[in-house]
N, C-alpha and C positions, 0 to 999 in steps of 0.2 A: 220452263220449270216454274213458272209465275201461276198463280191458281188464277181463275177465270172470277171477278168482283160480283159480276150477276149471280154467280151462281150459290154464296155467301152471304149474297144484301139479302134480309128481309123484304117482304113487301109491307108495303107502308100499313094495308090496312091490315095484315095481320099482326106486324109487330102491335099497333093500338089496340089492337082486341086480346092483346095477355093483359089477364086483369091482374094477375101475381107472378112473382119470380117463380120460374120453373121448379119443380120439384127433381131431387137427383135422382138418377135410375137406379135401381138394383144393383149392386156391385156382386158380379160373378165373378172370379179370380179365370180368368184364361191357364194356357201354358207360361208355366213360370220362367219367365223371362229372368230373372236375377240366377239362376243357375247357368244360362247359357253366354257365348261368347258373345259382345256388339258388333256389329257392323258401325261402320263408318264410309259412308259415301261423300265423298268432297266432287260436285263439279267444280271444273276448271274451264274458266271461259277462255278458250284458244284466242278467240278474236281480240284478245285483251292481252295476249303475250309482249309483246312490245311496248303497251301502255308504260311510259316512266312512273306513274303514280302505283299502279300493282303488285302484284307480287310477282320476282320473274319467275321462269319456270324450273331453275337451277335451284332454287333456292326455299323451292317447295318441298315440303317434311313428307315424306312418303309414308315415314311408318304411323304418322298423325289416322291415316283413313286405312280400310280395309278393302276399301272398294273407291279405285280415283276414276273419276268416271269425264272425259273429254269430251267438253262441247263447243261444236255439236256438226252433225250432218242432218238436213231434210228432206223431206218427203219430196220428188219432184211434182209439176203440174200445180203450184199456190203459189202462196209468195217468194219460195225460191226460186222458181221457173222452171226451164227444163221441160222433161216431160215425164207423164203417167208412168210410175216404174221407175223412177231413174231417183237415184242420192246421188244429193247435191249438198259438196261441202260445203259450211259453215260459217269456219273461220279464220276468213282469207288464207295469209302467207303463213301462215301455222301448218296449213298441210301441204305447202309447196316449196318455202325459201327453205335451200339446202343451203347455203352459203353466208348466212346472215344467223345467228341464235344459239346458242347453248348445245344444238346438237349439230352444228356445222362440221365441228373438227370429227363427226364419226358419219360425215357423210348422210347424216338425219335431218331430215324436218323436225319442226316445235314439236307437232302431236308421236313421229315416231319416238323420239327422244324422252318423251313424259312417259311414254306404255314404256320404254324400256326403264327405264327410272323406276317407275312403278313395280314391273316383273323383279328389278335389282334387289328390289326391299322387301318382295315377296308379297305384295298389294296387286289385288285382282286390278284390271282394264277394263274400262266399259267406255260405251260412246255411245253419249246423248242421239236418240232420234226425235228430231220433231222441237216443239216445245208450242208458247202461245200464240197461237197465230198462222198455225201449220193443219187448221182444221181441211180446208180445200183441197191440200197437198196430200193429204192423207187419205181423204174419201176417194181421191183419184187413184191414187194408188193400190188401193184395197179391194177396190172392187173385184169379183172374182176373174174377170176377165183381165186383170191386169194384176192382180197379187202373186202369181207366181212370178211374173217377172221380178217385181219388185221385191218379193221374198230372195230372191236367188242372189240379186243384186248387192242386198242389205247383207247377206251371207258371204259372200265375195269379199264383201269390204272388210268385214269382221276379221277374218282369213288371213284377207292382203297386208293388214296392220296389225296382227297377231290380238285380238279383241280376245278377254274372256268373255264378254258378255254385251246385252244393248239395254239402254231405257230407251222403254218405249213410253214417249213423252206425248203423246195423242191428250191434251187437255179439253176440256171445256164441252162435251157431248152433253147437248139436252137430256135432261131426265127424261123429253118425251121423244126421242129420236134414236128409237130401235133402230132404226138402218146402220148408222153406224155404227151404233151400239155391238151391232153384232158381228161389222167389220173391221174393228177392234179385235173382238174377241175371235175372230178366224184370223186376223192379223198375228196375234200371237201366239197359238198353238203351229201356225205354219214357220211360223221363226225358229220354234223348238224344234218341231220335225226335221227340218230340212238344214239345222244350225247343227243338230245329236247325228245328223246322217255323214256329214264329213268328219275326216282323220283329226281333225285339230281338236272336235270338242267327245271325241267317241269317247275317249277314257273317264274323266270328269263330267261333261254336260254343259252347255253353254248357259249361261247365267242371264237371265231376265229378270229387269225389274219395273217395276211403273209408280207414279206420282200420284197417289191421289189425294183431293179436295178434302178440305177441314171442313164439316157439318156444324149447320146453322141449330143449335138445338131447338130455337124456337117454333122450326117446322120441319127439316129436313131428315131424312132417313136415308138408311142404308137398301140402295138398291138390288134387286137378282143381279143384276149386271155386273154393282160391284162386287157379289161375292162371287162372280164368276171368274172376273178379272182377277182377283186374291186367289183364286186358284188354281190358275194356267201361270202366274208369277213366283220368284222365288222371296223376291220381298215387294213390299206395298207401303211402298213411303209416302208422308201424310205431307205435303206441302203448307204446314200449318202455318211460315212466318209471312205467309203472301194474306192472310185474311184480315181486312179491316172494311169498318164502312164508317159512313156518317151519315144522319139523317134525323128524319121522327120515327121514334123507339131507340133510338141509337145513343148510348154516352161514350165521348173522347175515349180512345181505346188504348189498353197497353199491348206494346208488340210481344207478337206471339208465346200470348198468357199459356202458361203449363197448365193451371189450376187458376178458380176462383173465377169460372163465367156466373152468369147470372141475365136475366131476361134484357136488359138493356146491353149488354155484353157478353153475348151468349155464345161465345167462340174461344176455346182451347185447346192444347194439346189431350188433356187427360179425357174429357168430354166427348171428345171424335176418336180416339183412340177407345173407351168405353163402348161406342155406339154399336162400332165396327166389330168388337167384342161380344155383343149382345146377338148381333149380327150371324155368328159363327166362324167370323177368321179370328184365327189362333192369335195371341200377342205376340210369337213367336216370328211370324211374319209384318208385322206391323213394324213400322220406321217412323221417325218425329221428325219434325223439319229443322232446321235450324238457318235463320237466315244473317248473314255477317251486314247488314245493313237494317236500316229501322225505317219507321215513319214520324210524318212532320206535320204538325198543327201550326198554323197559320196565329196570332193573336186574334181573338180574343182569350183562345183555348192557353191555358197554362200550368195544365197538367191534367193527368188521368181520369175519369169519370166523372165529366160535365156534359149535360145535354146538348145534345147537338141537332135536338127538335126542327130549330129556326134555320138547317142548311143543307145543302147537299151534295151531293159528291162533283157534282160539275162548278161547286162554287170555287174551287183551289182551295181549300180552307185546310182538306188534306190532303199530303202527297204521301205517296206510298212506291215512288219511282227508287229502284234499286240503284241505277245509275247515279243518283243528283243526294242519296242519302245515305252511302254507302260507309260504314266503318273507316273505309282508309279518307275518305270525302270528309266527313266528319271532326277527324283528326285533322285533316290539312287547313281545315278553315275557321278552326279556332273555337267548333260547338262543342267539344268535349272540355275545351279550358274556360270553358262559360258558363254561367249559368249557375243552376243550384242545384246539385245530384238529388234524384229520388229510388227509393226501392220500395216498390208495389210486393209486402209480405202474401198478401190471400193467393198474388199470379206469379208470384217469382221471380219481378221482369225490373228492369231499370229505367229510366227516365232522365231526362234534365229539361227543367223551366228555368224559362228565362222572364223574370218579370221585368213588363215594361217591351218586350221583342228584344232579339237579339238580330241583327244582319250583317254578315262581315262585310268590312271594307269594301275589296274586293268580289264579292258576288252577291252584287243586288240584285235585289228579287228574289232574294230566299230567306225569306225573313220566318223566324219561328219564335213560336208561344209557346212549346215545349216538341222535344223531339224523344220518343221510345223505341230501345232502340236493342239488338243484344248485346253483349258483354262477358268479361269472365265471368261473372256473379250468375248470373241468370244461366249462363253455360254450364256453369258446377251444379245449377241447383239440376238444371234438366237430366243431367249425367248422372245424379242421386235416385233421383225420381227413376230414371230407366231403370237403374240395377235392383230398385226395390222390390221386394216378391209380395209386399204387402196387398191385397185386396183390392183391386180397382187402378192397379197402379203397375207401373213397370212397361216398357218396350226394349223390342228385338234391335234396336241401333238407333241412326240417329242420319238425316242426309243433311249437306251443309250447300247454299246457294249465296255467292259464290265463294271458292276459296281463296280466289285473287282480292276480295273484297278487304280479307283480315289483317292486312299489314300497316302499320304505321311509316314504312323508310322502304318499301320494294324488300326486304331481304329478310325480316322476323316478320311474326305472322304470330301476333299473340292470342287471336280469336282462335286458329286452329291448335296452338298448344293448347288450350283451353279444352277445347274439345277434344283432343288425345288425353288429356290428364279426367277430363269426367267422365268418359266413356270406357278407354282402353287401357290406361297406365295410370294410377294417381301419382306415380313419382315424376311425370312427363315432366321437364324446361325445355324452353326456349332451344331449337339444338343449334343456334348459329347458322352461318351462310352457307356452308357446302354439308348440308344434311346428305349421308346416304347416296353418294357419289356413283357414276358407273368408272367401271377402272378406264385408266387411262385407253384414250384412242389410237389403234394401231394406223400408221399411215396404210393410205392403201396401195397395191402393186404399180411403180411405173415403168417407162422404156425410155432410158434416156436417151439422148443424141444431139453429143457436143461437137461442135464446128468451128474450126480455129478460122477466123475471119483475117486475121494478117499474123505476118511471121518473120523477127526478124534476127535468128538465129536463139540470140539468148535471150529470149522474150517473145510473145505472144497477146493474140489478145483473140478471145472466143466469146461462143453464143450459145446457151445451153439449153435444149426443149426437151422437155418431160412430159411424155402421155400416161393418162392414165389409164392401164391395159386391166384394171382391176374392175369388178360389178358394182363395188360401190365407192364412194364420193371420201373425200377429208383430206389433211393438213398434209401435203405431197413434202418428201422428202430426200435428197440425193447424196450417195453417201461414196466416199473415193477412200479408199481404206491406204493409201500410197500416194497420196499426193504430197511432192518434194519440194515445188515451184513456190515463189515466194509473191501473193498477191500484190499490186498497186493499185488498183481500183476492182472494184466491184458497184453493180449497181441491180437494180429492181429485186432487190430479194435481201435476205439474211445468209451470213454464213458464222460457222464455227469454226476452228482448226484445233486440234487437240494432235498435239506431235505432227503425223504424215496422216491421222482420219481429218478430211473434208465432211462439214458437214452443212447441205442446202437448203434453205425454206426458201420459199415465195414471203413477201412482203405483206400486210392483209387484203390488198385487193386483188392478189394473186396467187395468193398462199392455199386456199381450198379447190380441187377442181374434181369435177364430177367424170363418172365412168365418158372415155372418149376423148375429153377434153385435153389441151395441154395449157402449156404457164412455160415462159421462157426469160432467163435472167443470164446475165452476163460479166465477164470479167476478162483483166489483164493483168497480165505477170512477168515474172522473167524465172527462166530457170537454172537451175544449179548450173554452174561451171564443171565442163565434163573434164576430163580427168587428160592430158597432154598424151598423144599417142610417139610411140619411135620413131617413125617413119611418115613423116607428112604424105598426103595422098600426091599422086603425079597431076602436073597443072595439064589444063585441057592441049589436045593437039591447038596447031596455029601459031601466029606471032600477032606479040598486043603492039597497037602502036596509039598511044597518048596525045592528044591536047585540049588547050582551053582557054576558051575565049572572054572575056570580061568584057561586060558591057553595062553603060551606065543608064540606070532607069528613072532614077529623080536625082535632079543638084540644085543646092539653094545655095551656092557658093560657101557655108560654112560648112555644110556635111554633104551627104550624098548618100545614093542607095546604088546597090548595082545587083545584076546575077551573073553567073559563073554556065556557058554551058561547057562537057568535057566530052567529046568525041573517040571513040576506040574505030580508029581506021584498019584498024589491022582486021586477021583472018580469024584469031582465037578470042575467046569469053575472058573478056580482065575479071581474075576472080582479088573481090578487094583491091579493089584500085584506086590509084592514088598519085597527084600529078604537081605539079609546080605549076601557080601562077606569077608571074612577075607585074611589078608595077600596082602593089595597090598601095595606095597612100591612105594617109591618116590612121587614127584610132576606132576599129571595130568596135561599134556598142551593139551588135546583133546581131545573128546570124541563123538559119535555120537549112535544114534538110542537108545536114552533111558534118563534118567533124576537120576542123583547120588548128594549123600552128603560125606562126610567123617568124621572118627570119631579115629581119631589117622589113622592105618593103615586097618580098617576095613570100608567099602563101601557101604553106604544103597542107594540102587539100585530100582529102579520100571521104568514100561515101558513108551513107548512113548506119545504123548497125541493122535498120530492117531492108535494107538496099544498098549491098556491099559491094554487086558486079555488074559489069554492065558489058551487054553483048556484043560480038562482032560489029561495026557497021552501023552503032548508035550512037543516041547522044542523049548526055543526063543534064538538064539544063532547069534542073530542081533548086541547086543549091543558090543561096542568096545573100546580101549582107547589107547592113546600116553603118558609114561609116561617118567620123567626124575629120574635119581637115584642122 
């Protein structure tokens, strides 16, 4: 969504041979655009979702755009590889981590989670194809022997992730390279065909839009091609904030001038929007750029319209890199609190020099003689400018590259209130962190299956597995509407208890599970005291017959350790049994696996509460003790 620099620069020798500032065209008034609603298109760089410096995707204002458009997916067989016909995602774990992001607890990816965000606020869905760089991938694709695959594909996907629409992002085609030219333009009426032929866009229509180039007025025109393109599209948005150059014929440039080009600076919104005009696409269709990041002059440059005769674009003098000069970049390193603000009246546009260079601390090598760049100021005036009906002026919307760019803290996003308030709402603020929510997440359907792992009458201890039998993924939850038993531990998870409702989560590394999957947490208890019956049950057939043998296992002559084993010789099951040992001397500081009293030196002994009988013809030789002499 970057405009292509070649196709914007001048050539050296024609810029020198304007012997005067251009003269302005004929102002025809188009379809009046101040009567009709804006558009708002915001890409959203998915592959930027996790980024700490950006904006998250929770926290993105839906009702700011009309049109949120997620980037991106490419053409296969270029640089995203794969092969002829085939999309290929984007932006990494945006379109696969279900268990990590904002839309984990509904069982969603990054990118499902924003369209539904989007739909929540009543803002169309689109998804970037392509962008600069994706020339190869596209010709391969397009070709006629492989575009219906790749149509069908592109359709699919649109479908599968409930898309109102695609930009198609095909940048940078030579003015003299009909071939693509026109596999472009079969590229996009076969989108419409085959996109209006399924159930999902029968009623409505599937929504297309494309990116086009800011014109060099010094030479450039409006091609057949581009009004062909304007009119297989629903809109035809101007990527105006990518245009800059430096050289001979070229003066220091302000970022993406509305108004006020002129033959050294001969690149605007109102200008290429005008041309396009002249052209015969309606303003109607016509979109302005807006880009949340700026460009950067090197020193000697220190501000707007100084020749830049003596250099050239390979010298670094400018950088025009979205990533390295982004609005929230800007902010974080100190060039917004530096410097000397400017406001360029004739372009509409903002500025800061810095006399003398400025370089933060911390990121050398970025040193700048002034940086132009957008803002609210420049944002309100462009929002004016569209709704205007006056003569030569006015557009159908407005697209923003990127929207993650606009925040200062990851969570407000001042450049895009900016842009909601000049384009859509003039009463727009700031709306705070959870803009426009989806309602809360239903857990989804599990099967539980708890398994008492030991048992020892009035207490317990279990293992609880939860599948999930449900199609899709989120925050698993198990709920016991009559649970009496009084916990002692629990572990791997969370619980609630409100009266006799139990209520389960998982923990966060086991609290989400996708369709199939299960999660399994555990606990121990003891339960109520049942209630004394009339008539005690009858003891089992047989006769019990008792002893126990003591023997010593460590002596250090001041204490001693021993165990106890207790043998049932007899023919019946000792239920609860309990025997006399004689002879233990000293004072017990310990004892384990069993339950004793003492009576002088003799030991009345019975077993555990989780092992209280012991069988025919056994022996319990668990019990044990530490004593002192």
């Amino acid at each position: 969504m970057k405009n292509n620099l070649k196709k914007i620069a001048a050539l050296s020798a024609l810029a020198c041979a304007v012997a005067s500032p251009w003269s302005v065209l004929a102002q025809t008034p188009g379809t009046d655009p101040g009567s009709q609603s804006k558009w708002v298109g915001g890409y959203y760089g998915g592959y930027f979702w996790d980024n700490p410096d950006y904006q998250k995707p929770e926290h993105v204002d839906m009702t700011a755009m009309t049109h949120f458009v997620f980037a991106r997916i490419g053409p296969g067989a270029g640089q995203n590889g794969g092969n002829p016909g085939d999309v290929i995602p984007g932006a990494g774990s945006a379109h696969t981590e279900r268990k990590m992001g904002p839309g984990a607890p509904y069982g969603m990816t990054v990118e499902e989670y924003l369209i539904a965000r989007a739909h929540h606020a009543g803002t169309k869905a689109i998804i970037m194809l392509g962008g600069e760089g994706d020339n190869a991938g596209f010709h391969n694709s397009s070709v006629d022997a492989v575009r219906p695959k790749f149509v069908k594909n592109l359709v699919d996907y649109m479908v599968a992730h409930d898309y109102d629409g695609i930009d198609v992002d095909w940048e940078g085609i030579d003015s003299e390279d009909t071939e693509n030219q026109v596999l472009l333009e079969k590229l996009i009426a076969d989108l419409r065909k085959e996109a209006n032929a399924r159930p999902r866009y029968a009623e409505k229509g599937v929504i297309i839009t494309f990116p086009g180039g800011s014109l060099n007025t010094n030479y450039q025109k409006v091609s057949a091609h581009d009004i062909k393109v304007a009119s297989l599209v629903d809109q035809y948005n101007i990527m105006s904030y990518a245009a800059g150059w430096i050289g001979t014929g070229w003066d220091s440039m302000h970022y993406n001038a509305l108004t006020g080009h002129h033959g050294r600076e001969p690149l605007s919104i109102a200008s290429t929007l005008q041309m396009y005009v002249d052209a015969g696409i309606p303003r109607s269709k016509l979109g302005m750029g807006i880009g949340f990041y700026g460009f950067n002059y090197k020193p000697p440059f220190t501000a707007p319209g100084q020749p830049t005769d003596n250099y050239d674009y390979n010298s670094g003098i400018l950088s025009m890199n979205d990533v390295q000069w982004n609005y929230t970049v800007l902010n974080k390193y100190g060039y917004l609190s530096n410097g000397v603000y400017g406001w360029d009246e004739a372009t509409k546009t903002s500025y800061r020099s810095y006399p003398g260079g400025y370089t933060p601390a911390n990121r050398a090598g970025f040193s700048s003689g002034y940086i132009a760049y957008e803002d609210q100021r420049s944002i309100q005036a462009k929002g004016d400018w569209a709704h205007s009906t006056q003569a030569g002026e006015g557009a159908a919307g407005a697209v923003i590259w990127l929207v993650n760019y606009g925040t200062t803290d990851g969570v407000n996003n001042p450049l895009l209130t900016a842009v909601k308030k000049g384009f859509l709402d003039p009463n727009a603020v700031e709306p705070g962190p959870n803009p426009n929510p989806l309602p809360p997440a239903t857990p989804p359907v599990i099967t539980p299956d708890l398994k008492i792992t030991a048992d020892w009458g009035t207490g317990y201890c279990a293992d609880l597995t939860v599948k999930n039998t449900d199609t899709r993924g989120g925050i698993w939850e198990y709920v016991n509407e009559n649970f009496t038993d009084t916990m002692t531990s629990f572990w791997s998870g969370t619980k609630t208890l409100e009266g006799t409702k139990l209520t389960v989560k998982g923990n966060g590394w086991n609290s989400i599970i996708l369709p199939g999957e299960t999660a399994q947490v555990g606990w121990c208890a003891t339960r109520a005291a049942k209630p004394p019956t009339d008539t005690p049950p009858p003891p089992p057939p047989g006769t019990v017959s008792l002893s126990a043998k003591l023997s010593i296992t460590a002596d250090w002559g001041t204490g001693y350790c021993g165990s106890i084993a207790v043998t049932n010789s007899g023919t019946g099951k000792a239920l609860k049994w309990a025997v006399d040992v004689p002879n233990v001397a000293g004072n017990i500081t310990g004892f384990w696996n069993g339950k004793y009293t003492m009576n002088g030196t003799t030991m009345h002994l019975s077993g555990p509460d989780w092992n209280p009988d012991l069988a025919a013809g056994a022996t319990n030789s668990d019990a044990g003790f530490c004593a002192t002499r």
